[in-house]
C-alpha positions as CSV (number, residue, x, y, z in Angstrom):
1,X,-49.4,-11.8,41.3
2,X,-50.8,-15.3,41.2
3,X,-53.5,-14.7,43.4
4,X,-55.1,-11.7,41.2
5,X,-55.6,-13.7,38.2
6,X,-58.4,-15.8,37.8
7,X,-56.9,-19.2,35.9
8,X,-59.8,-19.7,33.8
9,X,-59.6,-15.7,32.5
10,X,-56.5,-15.7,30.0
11,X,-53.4,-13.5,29.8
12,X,-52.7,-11.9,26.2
13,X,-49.1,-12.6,25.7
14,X,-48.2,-9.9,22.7
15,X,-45.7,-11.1,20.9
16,X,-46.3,-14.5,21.4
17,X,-45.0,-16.3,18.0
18,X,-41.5,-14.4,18.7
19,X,-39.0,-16.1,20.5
20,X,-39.5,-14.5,23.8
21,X,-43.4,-14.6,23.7
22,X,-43.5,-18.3,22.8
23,X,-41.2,-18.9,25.8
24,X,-43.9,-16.4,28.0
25,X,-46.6,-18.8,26.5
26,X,-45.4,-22.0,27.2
27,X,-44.5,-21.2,30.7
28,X,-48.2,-19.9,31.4
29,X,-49.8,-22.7,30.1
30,X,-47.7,-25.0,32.1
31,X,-48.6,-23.1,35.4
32,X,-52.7,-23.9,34.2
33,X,-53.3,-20.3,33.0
34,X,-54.8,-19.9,30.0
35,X,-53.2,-17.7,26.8
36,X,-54.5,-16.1,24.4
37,X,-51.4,-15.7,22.2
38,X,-51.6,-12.5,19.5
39,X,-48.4,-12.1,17.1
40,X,-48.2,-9.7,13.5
41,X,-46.1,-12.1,12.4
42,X,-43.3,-9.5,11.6
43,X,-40.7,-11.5,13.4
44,X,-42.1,-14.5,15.0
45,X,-43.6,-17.9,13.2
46,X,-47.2,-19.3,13.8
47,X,-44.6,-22.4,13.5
48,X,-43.7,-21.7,16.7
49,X,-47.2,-22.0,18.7
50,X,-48.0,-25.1,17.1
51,X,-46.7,-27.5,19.9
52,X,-49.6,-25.4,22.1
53,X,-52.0,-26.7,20.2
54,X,-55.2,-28.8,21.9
55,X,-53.6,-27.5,25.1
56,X,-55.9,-26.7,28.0
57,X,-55.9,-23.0,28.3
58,X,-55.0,-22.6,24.6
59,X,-56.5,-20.3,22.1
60,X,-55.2,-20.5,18.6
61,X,-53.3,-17.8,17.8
62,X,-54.3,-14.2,16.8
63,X,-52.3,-12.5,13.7
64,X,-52.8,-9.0,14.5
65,X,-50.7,-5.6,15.5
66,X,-51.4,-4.3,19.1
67,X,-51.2,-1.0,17.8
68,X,-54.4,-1.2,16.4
69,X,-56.7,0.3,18.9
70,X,-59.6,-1.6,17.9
71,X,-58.0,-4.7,17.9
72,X,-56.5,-4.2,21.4
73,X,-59.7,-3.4,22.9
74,X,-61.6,-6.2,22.0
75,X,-58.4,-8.4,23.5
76,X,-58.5,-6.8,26.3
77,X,-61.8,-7.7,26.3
78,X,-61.4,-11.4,26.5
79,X,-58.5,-11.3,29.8
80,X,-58.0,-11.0,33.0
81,X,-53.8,-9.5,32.1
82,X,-51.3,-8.8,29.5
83,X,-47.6,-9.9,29.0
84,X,-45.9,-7.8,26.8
85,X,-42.7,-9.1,26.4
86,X,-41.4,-7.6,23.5
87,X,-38.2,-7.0,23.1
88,X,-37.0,-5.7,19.5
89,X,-37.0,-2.0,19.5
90,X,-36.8,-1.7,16.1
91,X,-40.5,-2.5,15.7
92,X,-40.7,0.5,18.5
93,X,-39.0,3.0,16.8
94,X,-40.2,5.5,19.0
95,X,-42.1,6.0,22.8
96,X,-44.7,7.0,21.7
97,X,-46.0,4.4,19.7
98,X,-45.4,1.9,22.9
99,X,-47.1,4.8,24.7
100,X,-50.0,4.3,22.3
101,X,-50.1,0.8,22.7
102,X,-50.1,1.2,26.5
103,X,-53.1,3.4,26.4
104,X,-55.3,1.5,23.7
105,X,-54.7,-1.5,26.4
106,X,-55.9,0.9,29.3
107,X,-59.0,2.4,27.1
108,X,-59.9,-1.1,26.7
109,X,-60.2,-1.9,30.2
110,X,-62.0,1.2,31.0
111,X,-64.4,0.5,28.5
112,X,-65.0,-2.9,29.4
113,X,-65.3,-1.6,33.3
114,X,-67.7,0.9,32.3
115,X,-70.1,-1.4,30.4
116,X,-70.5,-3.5,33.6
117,X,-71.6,-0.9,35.8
């Protein structure tokens, strides 16, 4: 998977002030990819990102809530892959929100696709 992304397009990590995400974060950015961390803060800390900071690849973090449509498209946007590495299904509490979120990702690749042709 390496080889598809390009290094100087970031990945949005989702979750990325959480635990897990910080974790995803850390390890991208020491393999020369570059992040582009978003968190609602519901469960994770902006505390938690700040060792990233003035990091090549780095881009200071984004409070927002993936399932915002709007929000998701215009990330989407701005990388080349997401990492969703949520794990707290009590923020899910059912499959069709994560369903949602899935296809406001997808809508804003299309989008994006289509605007290039």
């Amino acid at each position: 998977m390496a080889d598809l992304i390009q290094r100087d397009e970031p990945i949005l990590v989702t979750g990325a002030a959480g635990f897990i995400g910080r974790w995803v974060v850390g390890e991208l950015l020491d393999r020369g990819q570059a992040v582009l961390p978003v968190d609602n803060l519901m469960t994770g800390a902006a505390a938690n990102l700040e060792e990233f900071e003035g990091r090549e690849g780095y881009t200071p973090l984004v409070v927002g809530d993936i399932r915002d449509a709007g929000a998701c498209q215009a990330w989407v946007s701005q990388v080349d892959a997401v990492a969703h590495p949520e794990n707290d299904l009590s923020l899910v509490p059912e499959l069709r929100v994560l369903a949602r979120v899935i296809d406001n990702v997808l809508r804003g690749r299309r989008r994006e696709a289509a605007e290039d042709r």
